[in-house]
Gaussian input, Z-matrix of N, CA and C with variables (Angstrom, degrees):
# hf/3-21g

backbone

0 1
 N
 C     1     B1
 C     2     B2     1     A1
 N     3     B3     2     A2     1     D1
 C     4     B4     3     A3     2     D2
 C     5     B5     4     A4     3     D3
 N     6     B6     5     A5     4     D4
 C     7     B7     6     A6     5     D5
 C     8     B8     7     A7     6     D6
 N     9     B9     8     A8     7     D7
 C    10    B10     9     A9     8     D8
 C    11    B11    10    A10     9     D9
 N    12    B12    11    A11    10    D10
 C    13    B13    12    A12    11    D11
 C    14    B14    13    A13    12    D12
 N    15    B15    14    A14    13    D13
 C    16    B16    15    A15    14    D14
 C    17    B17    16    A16    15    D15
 N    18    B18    17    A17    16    D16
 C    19    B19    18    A18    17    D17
 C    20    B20    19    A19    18    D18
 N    21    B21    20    A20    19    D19
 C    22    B22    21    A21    20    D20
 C    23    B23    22    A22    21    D21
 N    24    B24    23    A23    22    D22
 C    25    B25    24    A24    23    D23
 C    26    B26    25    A25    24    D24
 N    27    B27    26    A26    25    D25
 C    28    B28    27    A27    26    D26
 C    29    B29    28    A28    27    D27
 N    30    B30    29    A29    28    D28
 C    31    B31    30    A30    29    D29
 C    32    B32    31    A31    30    D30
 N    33    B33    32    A32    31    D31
 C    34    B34    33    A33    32    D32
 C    35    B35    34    A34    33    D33
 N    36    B36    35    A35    34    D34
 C    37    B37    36    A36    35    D35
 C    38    B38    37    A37    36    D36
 N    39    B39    38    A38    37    D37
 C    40    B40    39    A39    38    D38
 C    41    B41    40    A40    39    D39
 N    42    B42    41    A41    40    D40
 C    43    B43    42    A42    41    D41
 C    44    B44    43    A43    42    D42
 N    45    B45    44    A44    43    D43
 C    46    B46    45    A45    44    D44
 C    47    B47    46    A46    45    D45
 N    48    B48    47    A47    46    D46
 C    49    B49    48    A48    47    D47
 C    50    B50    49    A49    48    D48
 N    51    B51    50    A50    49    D49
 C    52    B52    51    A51    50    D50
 C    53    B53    52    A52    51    D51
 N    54    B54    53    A53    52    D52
 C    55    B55    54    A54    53    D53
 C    56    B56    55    A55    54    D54
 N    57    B57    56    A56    55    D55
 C    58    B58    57    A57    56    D56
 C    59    B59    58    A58    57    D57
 N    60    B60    59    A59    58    D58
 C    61    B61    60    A60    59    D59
 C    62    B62    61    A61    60    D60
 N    63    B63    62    A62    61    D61
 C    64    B64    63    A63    62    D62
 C    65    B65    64    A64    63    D63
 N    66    B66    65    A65    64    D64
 C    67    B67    66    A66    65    D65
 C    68    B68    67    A67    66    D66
 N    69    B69    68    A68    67    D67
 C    70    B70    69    A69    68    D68
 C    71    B71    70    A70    69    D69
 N    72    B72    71    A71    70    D70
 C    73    B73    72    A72    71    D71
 C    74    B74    73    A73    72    D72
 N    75    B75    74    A74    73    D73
 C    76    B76    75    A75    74    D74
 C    77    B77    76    A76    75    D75
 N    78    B78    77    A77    76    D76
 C    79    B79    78    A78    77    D77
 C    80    B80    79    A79    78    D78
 N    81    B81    80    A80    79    D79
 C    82    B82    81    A81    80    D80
 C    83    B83    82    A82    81    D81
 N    84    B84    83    A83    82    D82
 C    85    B85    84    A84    83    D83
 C    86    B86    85    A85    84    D84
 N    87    B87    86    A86    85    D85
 C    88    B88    87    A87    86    D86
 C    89    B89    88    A88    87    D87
 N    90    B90    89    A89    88    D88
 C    91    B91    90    A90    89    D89
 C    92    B92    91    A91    90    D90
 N    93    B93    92    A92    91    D91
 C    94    B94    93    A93    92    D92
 C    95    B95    94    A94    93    D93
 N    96    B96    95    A95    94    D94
 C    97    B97    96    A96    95    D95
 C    98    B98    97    A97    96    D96
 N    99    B99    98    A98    97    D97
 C   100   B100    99    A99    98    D98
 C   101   B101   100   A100    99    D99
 N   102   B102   101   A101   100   D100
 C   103   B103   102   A102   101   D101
 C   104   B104   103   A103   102   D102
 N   105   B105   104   A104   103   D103
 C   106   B106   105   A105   104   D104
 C   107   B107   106   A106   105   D105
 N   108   B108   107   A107   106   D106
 C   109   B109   108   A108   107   D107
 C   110   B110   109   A109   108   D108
 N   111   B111   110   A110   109   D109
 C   112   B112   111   A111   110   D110
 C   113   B113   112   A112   111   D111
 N   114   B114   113   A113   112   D112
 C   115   B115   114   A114   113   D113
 C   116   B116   115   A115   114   D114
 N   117   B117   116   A116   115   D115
 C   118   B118   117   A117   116   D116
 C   119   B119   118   A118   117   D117
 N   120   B120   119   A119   118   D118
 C   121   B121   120   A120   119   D119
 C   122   B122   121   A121   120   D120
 N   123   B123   122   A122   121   D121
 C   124   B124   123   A123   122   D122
 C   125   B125   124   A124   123   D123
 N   126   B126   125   A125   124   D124
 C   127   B127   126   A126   125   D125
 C   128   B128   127   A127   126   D126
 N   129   B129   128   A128   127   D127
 C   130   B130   129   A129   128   D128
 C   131   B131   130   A130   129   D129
 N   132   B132   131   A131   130   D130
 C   133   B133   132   A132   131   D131
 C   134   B134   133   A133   132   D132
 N   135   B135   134   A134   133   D133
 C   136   B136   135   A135   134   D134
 C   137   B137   136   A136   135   D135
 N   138   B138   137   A137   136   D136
 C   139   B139   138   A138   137   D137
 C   140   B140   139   A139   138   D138
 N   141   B141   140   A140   139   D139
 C   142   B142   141   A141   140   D140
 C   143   B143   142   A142   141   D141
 N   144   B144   143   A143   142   D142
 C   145   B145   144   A144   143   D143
 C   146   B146   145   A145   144   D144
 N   147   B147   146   A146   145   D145
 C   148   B148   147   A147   146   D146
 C   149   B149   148   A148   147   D147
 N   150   B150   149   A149   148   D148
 C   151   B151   150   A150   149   D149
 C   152   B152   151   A151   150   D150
 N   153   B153   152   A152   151   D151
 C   154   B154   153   A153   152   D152
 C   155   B155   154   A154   153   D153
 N   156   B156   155   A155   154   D154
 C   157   B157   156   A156   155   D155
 C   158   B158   157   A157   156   D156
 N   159   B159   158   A158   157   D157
 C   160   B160   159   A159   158   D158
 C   161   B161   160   A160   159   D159
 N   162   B162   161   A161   160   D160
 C   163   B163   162   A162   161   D161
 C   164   B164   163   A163   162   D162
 N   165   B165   164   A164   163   D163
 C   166   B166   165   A165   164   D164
 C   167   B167   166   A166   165   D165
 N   168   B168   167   A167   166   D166
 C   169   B169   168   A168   167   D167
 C   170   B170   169   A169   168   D168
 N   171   B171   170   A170   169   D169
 C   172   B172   171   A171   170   D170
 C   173   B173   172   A172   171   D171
 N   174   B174   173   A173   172   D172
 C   175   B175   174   A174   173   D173
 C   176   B176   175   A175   174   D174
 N   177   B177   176   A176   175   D175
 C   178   B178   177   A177   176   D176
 C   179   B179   178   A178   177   D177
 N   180   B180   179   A179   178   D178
 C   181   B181   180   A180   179   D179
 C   182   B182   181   A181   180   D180
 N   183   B183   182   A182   181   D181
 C   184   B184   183   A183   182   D182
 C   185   B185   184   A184   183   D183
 N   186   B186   185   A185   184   D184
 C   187   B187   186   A186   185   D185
 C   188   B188   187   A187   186   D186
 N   189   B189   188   A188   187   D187
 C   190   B190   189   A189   188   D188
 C   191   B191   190   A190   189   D189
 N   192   B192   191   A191   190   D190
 C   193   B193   192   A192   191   D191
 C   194   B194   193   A193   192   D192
 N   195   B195   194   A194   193   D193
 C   196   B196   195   A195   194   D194
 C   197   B197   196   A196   195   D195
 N   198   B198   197   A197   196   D196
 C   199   B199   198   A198   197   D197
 C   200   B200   199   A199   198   D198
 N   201   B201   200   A200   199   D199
 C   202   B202   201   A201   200   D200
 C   203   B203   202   A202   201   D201
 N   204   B204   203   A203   202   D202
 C   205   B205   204   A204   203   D203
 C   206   B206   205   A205   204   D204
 N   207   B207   206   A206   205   D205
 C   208   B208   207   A207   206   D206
 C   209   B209   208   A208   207   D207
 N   210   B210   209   A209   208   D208
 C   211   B211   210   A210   209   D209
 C   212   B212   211   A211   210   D210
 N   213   B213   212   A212   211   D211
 C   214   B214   213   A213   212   D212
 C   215   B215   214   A214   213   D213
 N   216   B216   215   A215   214   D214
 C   217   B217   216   A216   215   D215
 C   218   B218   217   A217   216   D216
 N   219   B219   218   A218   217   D217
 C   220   B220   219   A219   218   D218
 C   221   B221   220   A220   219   D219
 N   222   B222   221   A221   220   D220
 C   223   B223   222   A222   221   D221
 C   224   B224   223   A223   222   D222
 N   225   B225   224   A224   223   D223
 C   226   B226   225   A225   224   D224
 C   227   B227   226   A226   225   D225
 N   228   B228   227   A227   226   D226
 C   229   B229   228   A228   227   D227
 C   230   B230   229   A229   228   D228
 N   231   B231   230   A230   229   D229
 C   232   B232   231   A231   230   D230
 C   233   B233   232   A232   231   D231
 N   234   B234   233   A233   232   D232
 C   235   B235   234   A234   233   D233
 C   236   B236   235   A235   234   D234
 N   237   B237   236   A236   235   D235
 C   238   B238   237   A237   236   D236
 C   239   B239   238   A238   237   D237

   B1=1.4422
   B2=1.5149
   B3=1.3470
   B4=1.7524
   B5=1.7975
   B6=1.3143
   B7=1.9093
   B8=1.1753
   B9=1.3145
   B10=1.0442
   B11=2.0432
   B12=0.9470
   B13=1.2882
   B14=2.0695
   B15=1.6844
   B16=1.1422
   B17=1.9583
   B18=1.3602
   B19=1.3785
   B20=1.6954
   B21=1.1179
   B22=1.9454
   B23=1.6395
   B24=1.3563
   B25=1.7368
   B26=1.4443
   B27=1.3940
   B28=1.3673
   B29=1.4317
   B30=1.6426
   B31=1.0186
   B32=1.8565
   B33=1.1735
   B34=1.5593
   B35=1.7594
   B36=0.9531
   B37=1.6501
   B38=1.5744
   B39=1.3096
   B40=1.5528
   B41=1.2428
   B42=1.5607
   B43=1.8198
   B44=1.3648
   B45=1.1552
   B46=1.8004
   B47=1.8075
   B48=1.1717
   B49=1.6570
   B50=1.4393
   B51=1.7299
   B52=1.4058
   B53=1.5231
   B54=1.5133
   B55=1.6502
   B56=1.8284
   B57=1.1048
   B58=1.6595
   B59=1.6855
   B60=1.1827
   B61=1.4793
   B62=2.2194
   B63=0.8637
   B64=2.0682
   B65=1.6343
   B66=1.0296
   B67=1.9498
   B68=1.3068
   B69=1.8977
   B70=1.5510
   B71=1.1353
   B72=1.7495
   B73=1.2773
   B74=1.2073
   B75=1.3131
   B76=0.9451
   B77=1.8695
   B78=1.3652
   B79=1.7742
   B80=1.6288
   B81=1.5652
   B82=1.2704
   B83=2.0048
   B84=1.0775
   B85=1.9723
   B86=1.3707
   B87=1.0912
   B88=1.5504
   B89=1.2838
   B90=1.7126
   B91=1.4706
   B92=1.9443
   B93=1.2669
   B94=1.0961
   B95=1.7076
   B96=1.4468
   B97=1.6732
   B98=1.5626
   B99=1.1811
   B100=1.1385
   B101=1.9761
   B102=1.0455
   B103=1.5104
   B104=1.4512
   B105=0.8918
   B106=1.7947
   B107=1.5422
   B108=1.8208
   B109=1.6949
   B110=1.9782
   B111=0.7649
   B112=1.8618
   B113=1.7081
   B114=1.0134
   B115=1.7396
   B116=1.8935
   B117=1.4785
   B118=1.4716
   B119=1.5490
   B120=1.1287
   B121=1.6734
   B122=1.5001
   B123=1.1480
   B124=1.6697
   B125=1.6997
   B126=1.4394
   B127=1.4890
   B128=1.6058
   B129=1.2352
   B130=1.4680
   B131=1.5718
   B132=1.5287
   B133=1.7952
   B134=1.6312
   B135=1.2939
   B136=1.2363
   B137=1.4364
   B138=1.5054
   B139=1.3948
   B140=1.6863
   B141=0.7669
   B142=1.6124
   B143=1.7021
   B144=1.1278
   B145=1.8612
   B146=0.9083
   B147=0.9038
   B148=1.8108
   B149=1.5899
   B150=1.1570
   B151=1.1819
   B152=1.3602
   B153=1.7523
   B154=1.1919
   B155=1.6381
   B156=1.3748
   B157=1.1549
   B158=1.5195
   B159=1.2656
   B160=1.4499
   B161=1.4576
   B162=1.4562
   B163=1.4312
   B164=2.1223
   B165=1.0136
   B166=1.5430
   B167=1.7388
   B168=1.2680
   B169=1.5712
   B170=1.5003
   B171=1.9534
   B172=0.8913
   B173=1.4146
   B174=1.2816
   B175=1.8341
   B176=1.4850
   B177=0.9414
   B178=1.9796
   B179=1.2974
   B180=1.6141
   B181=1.4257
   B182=1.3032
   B183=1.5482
   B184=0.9966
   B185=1.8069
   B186=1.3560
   B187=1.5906
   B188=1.4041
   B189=1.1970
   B190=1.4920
   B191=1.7556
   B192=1.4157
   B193=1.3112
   B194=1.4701
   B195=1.7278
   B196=1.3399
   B197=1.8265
   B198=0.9620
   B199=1.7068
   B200=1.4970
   B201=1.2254
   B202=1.4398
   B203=2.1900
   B204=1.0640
   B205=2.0903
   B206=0.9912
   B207=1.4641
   B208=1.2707
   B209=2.0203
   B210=1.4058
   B211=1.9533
   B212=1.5841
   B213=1.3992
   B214=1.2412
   B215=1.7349
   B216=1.7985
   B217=1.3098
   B218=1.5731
   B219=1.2707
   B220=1.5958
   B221=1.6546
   B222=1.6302
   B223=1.3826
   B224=1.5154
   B225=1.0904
   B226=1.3408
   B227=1.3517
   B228=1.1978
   B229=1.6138
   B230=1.6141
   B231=1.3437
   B232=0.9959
   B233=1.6582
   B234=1.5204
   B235=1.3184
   B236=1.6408
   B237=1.7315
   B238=1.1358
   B239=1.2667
   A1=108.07
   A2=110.92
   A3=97.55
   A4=83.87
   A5=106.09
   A6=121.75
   A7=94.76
   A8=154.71
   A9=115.29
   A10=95.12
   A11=135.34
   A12=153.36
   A13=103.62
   A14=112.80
   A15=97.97
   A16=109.39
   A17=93.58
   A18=95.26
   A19=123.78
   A20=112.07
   A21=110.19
   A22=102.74
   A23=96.72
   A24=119.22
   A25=100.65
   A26=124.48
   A27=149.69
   A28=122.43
   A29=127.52
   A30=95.28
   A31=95.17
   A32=134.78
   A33=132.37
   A34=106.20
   A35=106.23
   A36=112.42
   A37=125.63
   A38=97.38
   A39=124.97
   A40=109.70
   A41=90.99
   A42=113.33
   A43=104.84
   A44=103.91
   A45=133.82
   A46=99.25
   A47=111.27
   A48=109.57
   A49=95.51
   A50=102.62
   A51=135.05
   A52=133.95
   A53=126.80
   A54=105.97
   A55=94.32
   A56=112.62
   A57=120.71
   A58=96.43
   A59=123.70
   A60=103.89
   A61=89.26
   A62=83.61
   A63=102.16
   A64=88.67
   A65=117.73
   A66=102.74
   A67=122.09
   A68=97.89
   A69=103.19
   A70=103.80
   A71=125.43
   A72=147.46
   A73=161.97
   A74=170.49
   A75=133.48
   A76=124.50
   A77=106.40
   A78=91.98
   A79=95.35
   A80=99.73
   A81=131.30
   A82=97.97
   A83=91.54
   A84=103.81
   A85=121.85
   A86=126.14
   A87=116.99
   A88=124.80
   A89=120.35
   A90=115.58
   A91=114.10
   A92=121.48
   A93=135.65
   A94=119.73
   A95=96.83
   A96=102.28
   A97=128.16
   A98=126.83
   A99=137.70
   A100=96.82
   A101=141.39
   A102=118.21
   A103=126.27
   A104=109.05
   A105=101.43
   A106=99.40
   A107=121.56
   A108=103.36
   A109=95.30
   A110=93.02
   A111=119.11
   A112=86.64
   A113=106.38
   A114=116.75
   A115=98.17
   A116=101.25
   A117=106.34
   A118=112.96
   A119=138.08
   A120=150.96
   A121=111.79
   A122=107.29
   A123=112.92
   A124=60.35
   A125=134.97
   A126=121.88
   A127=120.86
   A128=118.52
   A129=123.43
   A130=94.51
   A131=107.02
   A132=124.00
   A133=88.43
   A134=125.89
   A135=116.84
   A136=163.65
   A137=109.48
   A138=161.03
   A139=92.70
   A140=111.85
   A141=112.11
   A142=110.00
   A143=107.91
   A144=99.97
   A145=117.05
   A146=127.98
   A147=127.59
   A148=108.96
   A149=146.71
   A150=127.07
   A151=134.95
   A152=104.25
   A153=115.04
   A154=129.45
   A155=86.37
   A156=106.50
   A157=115.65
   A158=120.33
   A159=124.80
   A160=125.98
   A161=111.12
   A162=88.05
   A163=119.72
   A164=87.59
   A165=98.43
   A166=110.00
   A167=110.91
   A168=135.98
   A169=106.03
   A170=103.54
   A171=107.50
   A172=120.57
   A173=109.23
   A174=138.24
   A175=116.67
   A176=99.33
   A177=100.87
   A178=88.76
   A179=151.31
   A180=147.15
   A181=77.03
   A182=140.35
   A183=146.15
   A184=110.51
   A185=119.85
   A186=134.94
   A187=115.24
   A188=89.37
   A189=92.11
   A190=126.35
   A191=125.67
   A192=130.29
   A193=95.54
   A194=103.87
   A195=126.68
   A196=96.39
   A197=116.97
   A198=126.52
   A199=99.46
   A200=119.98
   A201=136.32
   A202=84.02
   A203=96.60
   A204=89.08
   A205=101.66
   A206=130.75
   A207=143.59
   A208=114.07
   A209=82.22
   A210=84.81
   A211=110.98
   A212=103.77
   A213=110.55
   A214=137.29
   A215=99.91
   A216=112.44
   A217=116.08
   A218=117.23
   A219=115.29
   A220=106.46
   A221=104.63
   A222=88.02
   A223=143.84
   A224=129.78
   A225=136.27
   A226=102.16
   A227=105.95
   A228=119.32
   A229=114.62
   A230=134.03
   A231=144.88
   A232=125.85
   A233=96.07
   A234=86.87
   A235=110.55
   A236=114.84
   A237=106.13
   A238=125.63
   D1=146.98
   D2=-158.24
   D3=-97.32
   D4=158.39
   D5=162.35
   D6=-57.53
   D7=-42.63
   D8=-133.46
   D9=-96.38
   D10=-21.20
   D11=163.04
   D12=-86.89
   D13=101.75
   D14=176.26
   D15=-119.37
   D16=27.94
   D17=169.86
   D18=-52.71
   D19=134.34
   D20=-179.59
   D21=-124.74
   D22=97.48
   D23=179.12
   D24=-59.25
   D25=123.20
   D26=163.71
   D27=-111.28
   D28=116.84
   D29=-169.68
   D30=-129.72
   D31=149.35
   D32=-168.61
   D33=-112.53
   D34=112.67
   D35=146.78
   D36=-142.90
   D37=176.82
   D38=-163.59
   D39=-150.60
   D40=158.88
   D41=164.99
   D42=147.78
   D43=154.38
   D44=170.02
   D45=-9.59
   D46=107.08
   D47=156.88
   D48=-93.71
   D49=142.11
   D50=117.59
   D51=-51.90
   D52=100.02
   D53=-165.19
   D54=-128.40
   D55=103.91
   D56=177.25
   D57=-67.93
   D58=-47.63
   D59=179.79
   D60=-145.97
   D61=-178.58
   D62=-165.83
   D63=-65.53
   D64=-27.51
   D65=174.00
   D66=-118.64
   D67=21.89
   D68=-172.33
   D69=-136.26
   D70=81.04
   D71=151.60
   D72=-30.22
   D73=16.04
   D74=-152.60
   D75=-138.20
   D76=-178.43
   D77=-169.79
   D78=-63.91
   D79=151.85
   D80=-166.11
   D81=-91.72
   D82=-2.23
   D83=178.36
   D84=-172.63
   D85=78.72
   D86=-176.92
   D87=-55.53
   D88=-32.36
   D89=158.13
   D90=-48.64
   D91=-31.18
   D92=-176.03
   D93=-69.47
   D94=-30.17
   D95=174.61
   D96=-34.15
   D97=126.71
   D98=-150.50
   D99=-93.23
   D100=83.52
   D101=171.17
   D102=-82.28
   D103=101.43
   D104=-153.96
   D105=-76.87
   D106=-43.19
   D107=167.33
   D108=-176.38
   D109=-157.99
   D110=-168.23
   D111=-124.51
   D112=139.93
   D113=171.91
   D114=-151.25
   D115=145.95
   D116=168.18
   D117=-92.40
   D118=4.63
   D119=175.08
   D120=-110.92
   D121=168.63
   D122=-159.97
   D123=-116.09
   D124=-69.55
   D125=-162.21
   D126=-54.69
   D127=-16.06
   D128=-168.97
   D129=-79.60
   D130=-49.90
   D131=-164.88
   D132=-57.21
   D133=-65.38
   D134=171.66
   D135=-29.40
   D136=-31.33
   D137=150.94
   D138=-64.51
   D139=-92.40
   D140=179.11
   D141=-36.52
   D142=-61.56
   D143=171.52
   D144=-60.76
   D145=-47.99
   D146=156.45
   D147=-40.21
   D148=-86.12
   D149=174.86
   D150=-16.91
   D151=-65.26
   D152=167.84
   D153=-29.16
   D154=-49.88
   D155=-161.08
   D156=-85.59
   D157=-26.66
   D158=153.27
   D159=-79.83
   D160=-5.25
   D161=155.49
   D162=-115.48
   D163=32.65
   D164=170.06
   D165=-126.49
   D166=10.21
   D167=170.96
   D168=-12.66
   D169=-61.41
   D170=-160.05
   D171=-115.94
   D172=53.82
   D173=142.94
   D174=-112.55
   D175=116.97
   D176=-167.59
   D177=-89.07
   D178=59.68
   D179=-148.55
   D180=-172.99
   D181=-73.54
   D182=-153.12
   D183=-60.40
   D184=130.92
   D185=158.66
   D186=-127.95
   D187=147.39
   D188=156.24
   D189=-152.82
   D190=137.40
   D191=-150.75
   D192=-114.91
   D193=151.34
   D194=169.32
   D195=-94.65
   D196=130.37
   D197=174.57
   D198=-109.48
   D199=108.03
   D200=175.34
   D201=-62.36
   D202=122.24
   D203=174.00
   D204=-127.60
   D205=2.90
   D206=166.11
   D207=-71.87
   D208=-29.03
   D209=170.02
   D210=-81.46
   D211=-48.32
   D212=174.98
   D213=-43.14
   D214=-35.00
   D215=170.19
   D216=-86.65
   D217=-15.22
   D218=158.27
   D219=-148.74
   D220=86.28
   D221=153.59
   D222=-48.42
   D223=-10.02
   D224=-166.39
   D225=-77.57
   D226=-35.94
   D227=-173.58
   D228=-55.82
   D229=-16.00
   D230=162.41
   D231=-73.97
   D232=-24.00
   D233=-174.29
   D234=-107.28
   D235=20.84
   D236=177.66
   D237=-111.97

C-alpha cells in the first residue's frame, strides 16, 4: 500500500450462521447477509459492529465480522 494514500478499508457484515460443528460455519442465507457499510478506520468499523451487534443480541445465530479489505487489496502489505 503506497504512504502516500493511508486509508485502511474496513468493511462490516452479518447474518444468521449455520454451524455443523464450532469450526464448521457458515451464513445460514447469503441473500440474507447483513452489510452494514465500508469505513476508512479499524475504530469507526468497530463502533458499527458494535451496534450491529447489540441490537441482534438476542439471536445467538446472529454474527457479525469486521473484514480488514485493506489486507486483501495488497497482501504484501503485511509482510513488510
Amino acid at each position: 500500500m503506497s504512504d502516500i494514500n493511508s486509508q485502511l478499508l474496513h468493511i462490516v457484515i452479518g447474518g444468521e450462521l449455520l454451524c455443523v460443528t464450532p469450526d464448521n460455519c457458515e451464513f445460514k442465507d447469503l441473500d440474507a447477509v447483513d452489510f452494514v457499510g465500508a469505513f476508512g478506520s479499524y475504530a469507526e468499523a468497530r463502533a458499527a459492529w458494535k451496534g450491529a451487534s447489540q441490537r441482534t443480541v438476542d439471536n445467538a445465530h446472529m454474527r457479525y465480522f469486521i473484514l480488514h479489505a485493506h489486507k486483501l487489496l495488497d497482501p504484501a502489505a503485511e509482510k513488510k
